[in-house]
C-alpha positions in Angstrom: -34.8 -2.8 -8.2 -35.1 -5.8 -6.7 -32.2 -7.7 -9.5 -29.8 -4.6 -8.4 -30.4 -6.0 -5.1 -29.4 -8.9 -5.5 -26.8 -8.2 -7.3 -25.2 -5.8 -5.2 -25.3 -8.5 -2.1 -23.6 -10.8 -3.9 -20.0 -12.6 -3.1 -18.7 -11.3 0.2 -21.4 -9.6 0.9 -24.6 -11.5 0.6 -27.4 -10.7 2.6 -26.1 -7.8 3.4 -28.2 -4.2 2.8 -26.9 -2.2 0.2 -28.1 1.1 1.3 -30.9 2.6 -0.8 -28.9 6.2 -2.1 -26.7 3.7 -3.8 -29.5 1.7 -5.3 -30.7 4.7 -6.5 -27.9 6.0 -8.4 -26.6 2.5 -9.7 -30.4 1.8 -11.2 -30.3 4.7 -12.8 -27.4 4.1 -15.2 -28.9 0.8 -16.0 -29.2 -2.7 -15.8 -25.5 -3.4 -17.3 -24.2 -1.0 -14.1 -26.0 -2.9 -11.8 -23.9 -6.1 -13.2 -20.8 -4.3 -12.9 -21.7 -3.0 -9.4 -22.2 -7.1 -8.4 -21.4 -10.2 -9.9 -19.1 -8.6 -12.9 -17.2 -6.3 -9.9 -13.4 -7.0 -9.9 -13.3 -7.3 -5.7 -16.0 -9.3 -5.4 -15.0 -11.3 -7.9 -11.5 -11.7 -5.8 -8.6 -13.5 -6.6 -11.0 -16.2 -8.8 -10.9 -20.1 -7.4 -7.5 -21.0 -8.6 -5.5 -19.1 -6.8 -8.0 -19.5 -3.4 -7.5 -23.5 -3.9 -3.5 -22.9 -4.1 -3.6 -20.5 -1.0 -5.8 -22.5 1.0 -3.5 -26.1 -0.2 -0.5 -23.8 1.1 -2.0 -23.8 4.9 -3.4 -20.0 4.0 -6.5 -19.2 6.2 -8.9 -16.0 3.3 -9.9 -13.1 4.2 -13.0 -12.5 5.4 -13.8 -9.1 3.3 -16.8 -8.1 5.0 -14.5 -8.0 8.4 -12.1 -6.2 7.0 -14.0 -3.2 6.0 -15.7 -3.3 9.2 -12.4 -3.3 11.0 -11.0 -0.5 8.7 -13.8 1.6 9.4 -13.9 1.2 13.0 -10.1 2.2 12.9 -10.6 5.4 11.3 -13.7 6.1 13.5 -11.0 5.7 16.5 -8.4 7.7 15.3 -11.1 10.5 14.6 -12.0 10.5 18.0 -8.6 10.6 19.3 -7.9 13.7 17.3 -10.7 15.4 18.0 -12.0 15.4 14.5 -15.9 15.3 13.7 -14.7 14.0 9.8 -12.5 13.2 7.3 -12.2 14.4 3.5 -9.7 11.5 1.5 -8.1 12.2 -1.6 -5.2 10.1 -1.5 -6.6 7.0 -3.8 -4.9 4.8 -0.5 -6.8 6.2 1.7 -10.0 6.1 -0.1 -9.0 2.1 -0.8 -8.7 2.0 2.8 -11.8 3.5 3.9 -14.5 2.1 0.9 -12.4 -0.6 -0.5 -12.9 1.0 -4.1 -10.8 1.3 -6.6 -10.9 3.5 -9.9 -7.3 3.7 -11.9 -5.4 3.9 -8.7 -2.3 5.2 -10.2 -4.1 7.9 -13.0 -6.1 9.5 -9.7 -2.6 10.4 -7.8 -2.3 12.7 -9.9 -5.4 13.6 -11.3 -7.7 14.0 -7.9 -11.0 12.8 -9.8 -12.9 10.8 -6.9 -12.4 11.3 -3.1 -14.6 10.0 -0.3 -15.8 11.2 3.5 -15.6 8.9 6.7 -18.1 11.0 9.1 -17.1 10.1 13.0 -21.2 9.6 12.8 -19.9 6.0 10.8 -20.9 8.4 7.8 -19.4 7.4 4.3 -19.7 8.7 1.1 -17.6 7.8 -2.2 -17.4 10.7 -4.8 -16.7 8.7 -8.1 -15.3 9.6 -11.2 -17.7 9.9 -14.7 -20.4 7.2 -14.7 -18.7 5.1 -12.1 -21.2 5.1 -9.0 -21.3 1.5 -9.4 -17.5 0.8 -8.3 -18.3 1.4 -4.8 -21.5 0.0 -5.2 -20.6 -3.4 -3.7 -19.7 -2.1 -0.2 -22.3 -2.3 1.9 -20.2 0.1 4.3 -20.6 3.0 1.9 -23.7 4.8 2.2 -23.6 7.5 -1.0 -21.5 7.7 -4.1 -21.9 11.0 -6.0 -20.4 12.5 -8.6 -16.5 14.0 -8.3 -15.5 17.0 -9.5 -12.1 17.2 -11.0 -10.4 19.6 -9.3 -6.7 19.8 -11.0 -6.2 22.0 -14.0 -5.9 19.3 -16.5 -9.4 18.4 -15.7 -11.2 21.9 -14.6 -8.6 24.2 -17.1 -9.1 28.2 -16.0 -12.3 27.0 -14.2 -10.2 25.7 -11.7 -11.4 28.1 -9.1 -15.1 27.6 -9.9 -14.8 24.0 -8.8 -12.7 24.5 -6.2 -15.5 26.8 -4.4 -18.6 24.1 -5.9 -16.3 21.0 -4.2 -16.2 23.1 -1.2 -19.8 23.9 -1.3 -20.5 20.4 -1.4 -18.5 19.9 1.2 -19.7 22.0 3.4 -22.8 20.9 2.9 -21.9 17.1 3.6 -19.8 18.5 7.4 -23.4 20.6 7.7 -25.2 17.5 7.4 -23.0 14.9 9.8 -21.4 17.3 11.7 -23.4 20.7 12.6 -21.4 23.7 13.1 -17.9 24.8 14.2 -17.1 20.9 13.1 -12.9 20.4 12.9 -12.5 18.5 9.9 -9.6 15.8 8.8 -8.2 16.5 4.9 -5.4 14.0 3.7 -4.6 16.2 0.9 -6.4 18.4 -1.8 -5.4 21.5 -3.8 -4.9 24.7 -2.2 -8.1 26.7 -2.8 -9.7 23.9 -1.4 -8.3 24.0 1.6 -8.8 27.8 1.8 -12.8 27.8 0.6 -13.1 25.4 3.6 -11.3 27.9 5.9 -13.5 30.3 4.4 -16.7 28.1 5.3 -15.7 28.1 9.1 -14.0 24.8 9.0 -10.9 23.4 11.0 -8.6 21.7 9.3 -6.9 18.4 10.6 -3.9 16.3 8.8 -5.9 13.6 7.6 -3.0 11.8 6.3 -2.2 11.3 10.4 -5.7 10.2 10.9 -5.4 7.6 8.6 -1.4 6.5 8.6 -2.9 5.9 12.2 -5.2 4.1 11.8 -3.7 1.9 9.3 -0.7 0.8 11.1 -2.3 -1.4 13.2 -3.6 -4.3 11.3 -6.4 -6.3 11.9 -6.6 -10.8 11.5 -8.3 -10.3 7.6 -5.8 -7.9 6.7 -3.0 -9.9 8.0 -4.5 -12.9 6.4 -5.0 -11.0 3.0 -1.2 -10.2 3.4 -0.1 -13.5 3.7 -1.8 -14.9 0.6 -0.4 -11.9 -1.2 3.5 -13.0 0.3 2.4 -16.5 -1.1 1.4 -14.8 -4.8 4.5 -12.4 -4.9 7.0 -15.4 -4.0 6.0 -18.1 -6.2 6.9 -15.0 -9.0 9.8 -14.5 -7.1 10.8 -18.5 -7.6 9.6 -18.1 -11.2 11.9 -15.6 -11.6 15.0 -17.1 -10.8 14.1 -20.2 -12.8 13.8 -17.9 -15.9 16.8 -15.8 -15.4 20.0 -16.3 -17.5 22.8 -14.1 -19.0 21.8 -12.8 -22.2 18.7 -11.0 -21.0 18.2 -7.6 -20.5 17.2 -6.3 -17.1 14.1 -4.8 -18.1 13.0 -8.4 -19.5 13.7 -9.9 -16.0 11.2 -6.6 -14.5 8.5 -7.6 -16.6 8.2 -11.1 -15.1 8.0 -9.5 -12.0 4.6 -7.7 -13.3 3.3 -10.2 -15.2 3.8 -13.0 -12.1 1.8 -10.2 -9.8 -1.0 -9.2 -12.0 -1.6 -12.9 -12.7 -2.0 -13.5 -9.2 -4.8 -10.9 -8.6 -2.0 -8.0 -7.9 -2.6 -4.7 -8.8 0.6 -2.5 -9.6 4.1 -2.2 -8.4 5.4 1.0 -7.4 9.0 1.1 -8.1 11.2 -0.3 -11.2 14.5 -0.7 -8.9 16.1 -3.6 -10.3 20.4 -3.2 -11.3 22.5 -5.8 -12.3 26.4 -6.0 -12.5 27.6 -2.8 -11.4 25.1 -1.0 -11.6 23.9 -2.8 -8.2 26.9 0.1 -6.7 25.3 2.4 -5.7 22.0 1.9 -5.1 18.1 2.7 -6.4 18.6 2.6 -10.4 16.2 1.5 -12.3 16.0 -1.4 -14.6 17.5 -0.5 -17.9 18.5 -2.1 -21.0 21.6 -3.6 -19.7 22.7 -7.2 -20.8 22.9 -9.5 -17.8 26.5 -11.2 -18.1 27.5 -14.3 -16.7 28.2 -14.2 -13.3 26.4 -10.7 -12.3 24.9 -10.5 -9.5 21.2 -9.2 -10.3 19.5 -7.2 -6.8 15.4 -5.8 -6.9 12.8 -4.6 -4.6 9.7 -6.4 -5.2 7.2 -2.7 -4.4 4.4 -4.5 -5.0 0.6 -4.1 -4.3 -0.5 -7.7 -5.0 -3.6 -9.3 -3.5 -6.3 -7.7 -2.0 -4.6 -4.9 -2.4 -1.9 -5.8 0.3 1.8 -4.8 -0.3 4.5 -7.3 -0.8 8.0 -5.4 -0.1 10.7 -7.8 -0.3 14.2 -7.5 -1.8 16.9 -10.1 -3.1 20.0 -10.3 -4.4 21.3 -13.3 -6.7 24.3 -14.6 -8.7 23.4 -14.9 -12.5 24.5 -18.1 -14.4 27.0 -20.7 -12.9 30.0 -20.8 -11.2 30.0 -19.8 -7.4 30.2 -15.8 -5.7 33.5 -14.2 -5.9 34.7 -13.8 -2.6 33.6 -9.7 -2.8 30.3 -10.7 -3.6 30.0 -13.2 -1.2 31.2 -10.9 1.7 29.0 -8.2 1.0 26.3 -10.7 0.7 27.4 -11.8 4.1 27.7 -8.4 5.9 23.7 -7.6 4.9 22.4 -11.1 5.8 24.1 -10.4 9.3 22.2 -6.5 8.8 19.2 -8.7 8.2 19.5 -10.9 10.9 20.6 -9.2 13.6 18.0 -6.2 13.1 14.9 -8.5 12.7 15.7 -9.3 16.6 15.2 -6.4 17.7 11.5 -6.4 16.4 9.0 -6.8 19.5 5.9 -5.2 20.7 6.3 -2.6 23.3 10.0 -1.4 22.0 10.6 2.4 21.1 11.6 3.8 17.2 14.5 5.3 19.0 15.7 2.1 20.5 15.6 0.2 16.8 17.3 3.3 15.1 20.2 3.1 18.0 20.4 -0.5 18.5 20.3 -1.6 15.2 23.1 -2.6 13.4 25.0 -2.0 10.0 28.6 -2.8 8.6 31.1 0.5 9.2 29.3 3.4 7.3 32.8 4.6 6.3 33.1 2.0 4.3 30.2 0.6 2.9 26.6 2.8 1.2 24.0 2.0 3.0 19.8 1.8 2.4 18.2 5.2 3.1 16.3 3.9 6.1 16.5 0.5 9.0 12.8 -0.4 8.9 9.8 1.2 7.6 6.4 0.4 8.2 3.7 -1.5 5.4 0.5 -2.3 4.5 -1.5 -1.3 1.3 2.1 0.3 0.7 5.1 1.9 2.2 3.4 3.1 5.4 4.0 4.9 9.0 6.9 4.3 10.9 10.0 4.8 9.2 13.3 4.1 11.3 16.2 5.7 10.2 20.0 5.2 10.8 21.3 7.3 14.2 23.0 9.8 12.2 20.0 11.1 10.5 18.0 11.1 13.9 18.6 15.0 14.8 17.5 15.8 10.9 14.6 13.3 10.4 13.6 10.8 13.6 10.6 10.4 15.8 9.7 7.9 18.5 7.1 6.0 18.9 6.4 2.2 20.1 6.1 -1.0 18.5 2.7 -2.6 18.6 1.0 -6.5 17.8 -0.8 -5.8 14.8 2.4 -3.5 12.6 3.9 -4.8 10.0 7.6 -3.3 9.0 10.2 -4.6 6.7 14.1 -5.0 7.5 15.8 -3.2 5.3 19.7 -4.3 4.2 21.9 -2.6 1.6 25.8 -3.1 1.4 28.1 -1.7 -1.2 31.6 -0.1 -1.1 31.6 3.2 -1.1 34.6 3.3 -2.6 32.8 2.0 -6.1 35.0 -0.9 -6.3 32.9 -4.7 -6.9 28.8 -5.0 -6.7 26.5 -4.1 -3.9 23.7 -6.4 -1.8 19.9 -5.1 -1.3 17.8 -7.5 0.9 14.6 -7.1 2.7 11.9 -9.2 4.2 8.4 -8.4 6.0 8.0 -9.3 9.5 4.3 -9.0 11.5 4.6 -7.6 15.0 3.0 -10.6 17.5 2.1 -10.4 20.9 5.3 -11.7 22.0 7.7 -10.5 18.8 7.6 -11.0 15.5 7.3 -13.5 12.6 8.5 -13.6 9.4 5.9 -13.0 6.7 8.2 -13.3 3.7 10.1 -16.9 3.9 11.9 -16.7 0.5 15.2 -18.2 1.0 17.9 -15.4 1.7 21.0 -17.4 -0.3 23.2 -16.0 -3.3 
């Protein structure tokens, strides 16, 4: 017991107390778990000393991890209280990231709900892991249990579906019992149906967890704001290797995969999108890389999407000429017309001002004649997050207010193209952190053709 100790307190979190449930569990799979749970555990590993020597040579401040998850779970324990909720049940594999700073085949679990985790309002938290893998949460020191999940979609539970919908519940119930006594109102991000209804069933009120927690993420704390900038760093030296690699002749999907290769080598984790178009396939908008050649003198537009280090998105989009020569004069005017978007939105960025004012104050070149992006701004932080700002005609349909506050981080989103088909179009975005007086610019990558 006492090597799984000392394992399990290693890296970020030395000498801190692992709590004794997950001791338990991780001892119990044996002594190769309790490696896996410490020393030989991906986060605590982090980004590995190269990359920490070429953040920390670039002026970049690391996270401190152990301040982070106490932050994050302080924030959720204040967004339970203002919504009057005694807990909340996570599905949603962001959320649980969030909330335990765990991670178990991110992008396999949004579909296939196979761990989940509860954040009690008594500082309660428990990881439900997938098959034999207690020991990924095991280096958190925040999380106090990890059980067993139950998979509860039909791929995984077939025509027993219901039987483990009612045993998660039971659980469940058992856990709110515990933490919570009786007639507790309970926070649920999201989960299948019967699910929701055995809990109804149980006597339990039901919150929107997903408000809970987009709440309590939007406001960022110094580690997480740190953590973002050393992914920025990671996700625009790719960026710069990029553009040194591309020439005509290669196909767009070739140009992607640098994109992926650059972020997984720099301690990223996946990228959520494929949107890259060259040619005229940048008119309109949101295709996907394909097999096209890249010709001389294309321009070649993408959206970076990307959840790079520390698990901190990176959502940044450029546009550039391919090969030599110079811009035509229609590329060069659409370029124009979305750096001006770019600029003269990122202004209006400042604590204290309303979503309403940025969706009617902002500015974009005459929607009659150019396509524009689907939104102005949009919130981000382990991804696309809370708020999006749309454009005024969609406000009736789709808006909401709210207020701008230090500690948000939204992008500024640009895309120009003709809507009547004719030359290429522009996408450009960059990542700005809300200060206590405005904002700065988190992503610095130079916006030129």
């Amino acid at each position: 017991m006492d090597r799984i100790t000392e394992i399990s307190r290693s890296g970020c979190n030395k000498g801190v107390p692992v709590p004794r449930k997950i001791l338990d569990s991780i001892q119990a799979l044996g002594p190769h778990f309790a490696r896996a749970a410490g020393d030989g555990h991906h986060i605590e590993m982090g980004p590995g000393p190269g990359l920490e020597v070429e953040w920390q040579a670039a002026g970049l401040e690391l996270p401190d991890i152990g301040a982070m998850r106490r932050y994050r779970l302080d924030r959720i324990l204040d967004q339970l209280d203002q919504h009057g909720c005694d807990g909340v049940i996570l599905l949603d594999p962001m959320n649980i990231r969030y909330a335990t700073d765990s991670t178990n085949m991110q992008i396999w679990v949004m579909h296939n709900p196979s761990r989940y985790a509860w954040v009690g309002a008594d500082g309660s938290v428990i990881a439900w892991e997938f098959y034999e893998c207690d020991f990924l949460s095991g280096h958190n020191p925040m999380v106090d249990e990890v059980r067993p999940a139950i998979g509860l979609n039909y791929f995984l539970a077939g025509p027993r579906h219901d039987e483990k919908a009612r045993r998660w519940a039971d659980e469940m119930v058992g856990v709110i019992t515990e933490h919570c006594g009786p007639g507790a109102r309970i926070a649920v991000d999201q989960c299948p149906h019967l699910c929701y209804r055995y809990l109804e069933e149980a006597g339990i009120t039901i919150g929107s967890g997903q408000e809970v927690m987009e709440l309590a993420r939007a406001i960022k704390g110094p580690d997480e704001i740190r953590a973002m900038r050393c992914a920025v760093h990671a996700c625009q030296s790719t960026m710069a290797e990029m553009r040194e690699a591309i020439e005509p002749g290669m196909t767009e999907r070739e140009v992607w995969a640098m994109l992926h290769s650059g972020n997984i080598r720099r301690a990223g984790e996946w990228i959520e999108t494929q949107i890259l178009a060259s040619g005229p396939r940048t008119n309109p908008w949101m295709q996907e890389a394909s097999s096209r050649i890249i010709e001389p003198g294309d321009l070649l537009a993408y959206d970076t999407d990307l959840v790079g280090a520390y698990g901190m998105m990176v959502d940044v989009s450029r546009t550039w000429r391919v090969g030599d020569g110079t811009p035509t004069p229609l590329q060069q005017s659409v370029f124009d017309l979305a750096v001006e978007q770019m600029h003269r939105n990122s202004e209006l960025l400042a604590p204290g001002r309303s979503f309403r004012e940025l969706t009617f104050k902002a500015w974009s070149p005459p929607l009659g004649e150019y396509r524009h992006y689907c939104v102005l701004f949009h919130g981000v932080g382990q991804c696309d997050e809370y708020p999006e700002i749309v454009f005024p005609e969609h406000w009736d349909a789709t808006g909401f207010d709210g207020e701008l506050r230090p500690g948000m981080v939204l992008t500024t989103e640009a895309y120009v193209g003709r809507r009547d088909g004719v030359g290429e179009g522009v996408k450009l975005e960059d990542q700005f952190l809300i200060t206590e007086t405005g904002c700065e610019g988190l992503s610095t990558y130079p916006l030129d053709l």
